[in-house]
C-alpha positions in Angstrom: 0.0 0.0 0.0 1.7 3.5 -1.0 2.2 6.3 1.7 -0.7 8.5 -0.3 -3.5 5.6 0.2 -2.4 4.4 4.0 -2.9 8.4 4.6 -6.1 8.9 2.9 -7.3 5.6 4.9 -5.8 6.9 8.2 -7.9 10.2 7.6 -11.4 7.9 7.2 -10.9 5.9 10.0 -9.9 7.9 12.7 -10.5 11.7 11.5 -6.6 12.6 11.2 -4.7 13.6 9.1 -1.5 12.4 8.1 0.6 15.0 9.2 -1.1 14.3 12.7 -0.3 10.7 12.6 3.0 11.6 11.7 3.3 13.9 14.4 4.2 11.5 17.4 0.2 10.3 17.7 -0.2 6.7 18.6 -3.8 5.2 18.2 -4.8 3.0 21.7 -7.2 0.9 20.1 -6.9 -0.3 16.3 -10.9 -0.2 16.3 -11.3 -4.1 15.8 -9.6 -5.9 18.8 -7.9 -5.4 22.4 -5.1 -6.5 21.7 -2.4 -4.0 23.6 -5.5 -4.1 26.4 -5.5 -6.3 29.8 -8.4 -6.5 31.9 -7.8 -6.0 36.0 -10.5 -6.2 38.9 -14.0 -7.0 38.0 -16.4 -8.8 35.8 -17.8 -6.4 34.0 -17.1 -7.4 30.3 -15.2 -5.8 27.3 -16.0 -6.4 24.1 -15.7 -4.6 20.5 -18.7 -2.8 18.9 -18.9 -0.7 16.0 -15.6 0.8 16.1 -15.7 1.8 19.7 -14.9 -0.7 23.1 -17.9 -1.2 24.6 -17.7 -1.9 28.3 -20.9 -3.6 30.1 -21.6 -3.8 34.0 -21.8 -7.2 35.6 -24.6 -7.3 38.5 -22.9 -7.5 42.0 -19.5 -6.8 40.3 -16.3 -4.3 42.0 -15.2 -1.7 39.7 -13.5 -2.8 36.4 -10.7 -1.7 34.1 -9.4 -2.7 30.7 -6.0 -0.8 31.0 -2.8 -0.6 28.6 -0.2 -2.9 28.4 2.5 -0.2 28.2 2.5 2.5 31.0 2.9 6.5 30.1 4.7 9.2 31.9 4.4 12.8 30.6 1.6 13.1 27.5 -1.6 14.1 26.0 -4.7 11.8 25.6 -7.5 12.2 23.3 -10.7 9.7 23.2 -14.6 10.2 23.3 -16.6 8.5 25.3 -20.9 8.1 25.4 -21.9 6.6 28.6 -25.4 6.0 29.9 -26.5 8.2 32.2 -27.2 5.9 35.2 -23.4 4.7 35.1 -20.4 6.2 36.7 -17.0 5.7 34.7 -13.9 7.1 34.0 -10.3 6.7 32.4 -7.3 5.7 34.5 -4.1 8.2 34.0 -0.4 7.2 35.3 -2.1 4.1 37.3 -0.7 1.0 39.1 -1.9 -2.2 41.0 -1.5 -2.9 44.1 0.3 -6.3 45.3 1.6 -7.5 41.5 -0.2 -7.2 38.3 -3.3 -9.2 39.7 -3.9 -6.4 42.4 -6.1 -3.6 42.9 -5.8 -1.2 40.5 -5.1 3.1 42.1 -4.2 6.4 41.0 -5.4 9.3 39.2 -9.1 8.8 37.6 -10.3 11.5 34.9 -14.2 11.2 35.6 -16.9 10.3 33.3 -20.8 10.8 34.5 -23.9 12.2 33.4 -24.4 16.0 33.3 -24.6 17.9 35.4 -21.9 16.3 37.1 -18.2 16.2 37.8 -17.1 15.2 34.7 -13.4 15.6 33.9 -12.4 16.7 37.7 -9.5 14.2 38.8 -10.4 11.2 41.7 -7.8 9.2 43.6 -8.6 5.6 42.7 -8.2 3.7 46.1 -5.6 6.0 47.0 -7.6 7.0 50.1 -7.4 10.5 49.4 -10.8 11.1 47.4 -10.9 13.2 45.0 -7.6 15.3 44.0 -9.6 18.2 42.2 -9.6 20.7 44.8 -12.6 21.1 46.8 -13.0 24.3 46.0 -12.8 23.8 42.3 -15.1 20.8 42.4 -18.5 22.1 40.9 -21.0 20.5 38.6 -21.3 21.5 35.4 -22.8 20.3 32.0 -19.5 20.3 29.6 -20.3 16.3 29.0 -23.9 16.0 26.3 -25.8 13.1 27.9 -26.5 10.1 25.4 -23.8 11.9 22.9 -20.5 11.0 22.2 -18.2 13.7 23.7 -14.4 14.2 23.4 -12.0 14.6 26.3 -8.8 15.6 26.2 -6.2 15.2 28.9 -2.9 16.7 29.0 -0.5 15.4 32.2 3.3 16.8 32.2 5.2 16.5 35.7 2.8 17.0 38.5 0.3 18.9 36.2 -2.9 17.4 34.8 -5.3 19.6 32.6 -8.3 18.2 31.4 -11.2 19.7 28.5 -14.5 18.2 27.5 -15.4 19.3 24.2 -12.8 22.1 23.9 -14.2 23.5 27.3 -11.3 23.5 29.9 -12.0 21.4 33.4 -9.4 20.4 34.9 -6.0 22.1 35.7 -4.4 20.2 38.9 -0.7 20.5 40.5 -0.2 17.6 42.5 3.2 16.9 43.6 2.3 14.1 46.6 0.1 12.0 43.6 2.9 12.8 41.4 5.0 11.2 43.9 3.9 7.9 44.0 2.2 8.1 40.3 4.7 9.4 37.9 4.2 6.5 35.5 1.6 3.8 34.7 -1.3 2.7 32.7 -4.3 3.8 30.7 -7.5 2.7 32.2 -11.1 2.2 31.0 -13.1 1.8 34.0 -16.5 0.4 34.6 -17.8 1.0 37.7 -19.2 -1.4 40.0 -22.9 -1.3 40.8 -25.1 -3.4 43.3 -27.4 -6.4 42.8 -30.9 -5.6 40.9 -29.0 -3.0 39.0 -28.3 -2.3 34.9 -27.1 -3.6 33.0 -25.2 -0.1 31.5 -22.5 0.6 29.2 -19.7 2.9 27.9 -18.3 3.2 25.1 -14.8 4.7 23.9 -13.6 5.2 20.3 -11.0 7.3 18.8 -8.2 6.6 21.6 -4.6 8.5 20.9 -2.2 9.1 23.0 1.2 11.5 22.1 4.1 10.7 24.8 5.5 13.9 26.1 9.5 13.3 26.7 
């Protein structure tokens, strides 16, 4: 296949140009398998759908994650997301597991709800800290369109994490004690957990890049 057609197809599937692919961008997801993807904690399933991952609650079930085989330091992260609106989710930045690779996963947690909500604000995964969005700075707002698909971009270089929803800023956190103890790690698509007699819900992600920052 010659350089012109790969672009051309590159700029059909994912909505980039060549230049852009050329420009350090590295796609997450080839929008056909998981390969590059590991599921930890849960039994929530992961499957693919129509271009996008589709995750699905499992009754009864802890929180869930399909996270990257490779861990990221410094970098920017693009991906849209639809979730339904009874479901809480979000996407694991710079995370870990505690007690091997089969333990709990932790660490910075760009949120994902229904508007309004705190979409985009930054939570500790079992870090016991809560949320690391300020409380101060931690106000509902309606950035995310229910029932749409909605693009986030998140931007984390040293102890800094920015976050936008649709081109509308959220998040911008300095955090030198997460920083600490989560410099590096993976990507992370959580479903959360929910309770007996509940769902089933899903959320889907499509379009996942990721540039590495050195």
């Amino acid at each position: 296949m010659n350089c012109l057609r790969s672009g051309m197809l590159l700029v059909l599937f994912w909505g980039i140009t060549p230049a852009q692919a050329d420009d350090g961008w590295v796609s997450l997801f080839d929008g056909q398998s998981l390969a590059g993807w590991i599921q930890k904690n849960g039994t929530a399933t992961y499957r693919v759908e129509g271009g996008a991952i589709v995750g699905k609650t499992s009754e009864g079930s802890p929180n869930s994650f399909l996270c990257t085989e490779k861990d990221y330091a410094d970098f920017e992260l693009e991906f849209e997301v639809l979730v339904d609106n009874e479901l809480n989710s979000g996407v694991q930045i710079r995370s870990q597991t505690q007690g091997g690779p089969t333990g709990r996963v932790n660490g910075p947690q760009v949120e994902i709800e229904a508007s309004p909500g705190e979409s985009g604000y930054v939570y500790g995964e079992s870090t016991v800290r809560g949320w690391l969005t300020k409380e101060a700075h931690l106000k509902p707002h309606s950035y995310l369109n229910n029932l749409e698909w909605n693009k986030y971009k998140v931007l984390a270089v040293g102890p800094r994490i920015q976050t936008w929803i649709n081109g509308k800023p959220v998040e911008d956190l300095e955090d030198a004690a997460i920083f600490e103890t989560h410099s590096t790690g993976f990507i992370g698509l959580q479903v959360h957990g929910i309770p007996k007699g509940a769902g089933p819900y899903e959320v889907r992600w499509r379009n996942i890049r990721i540039r590495e920052i050195k």
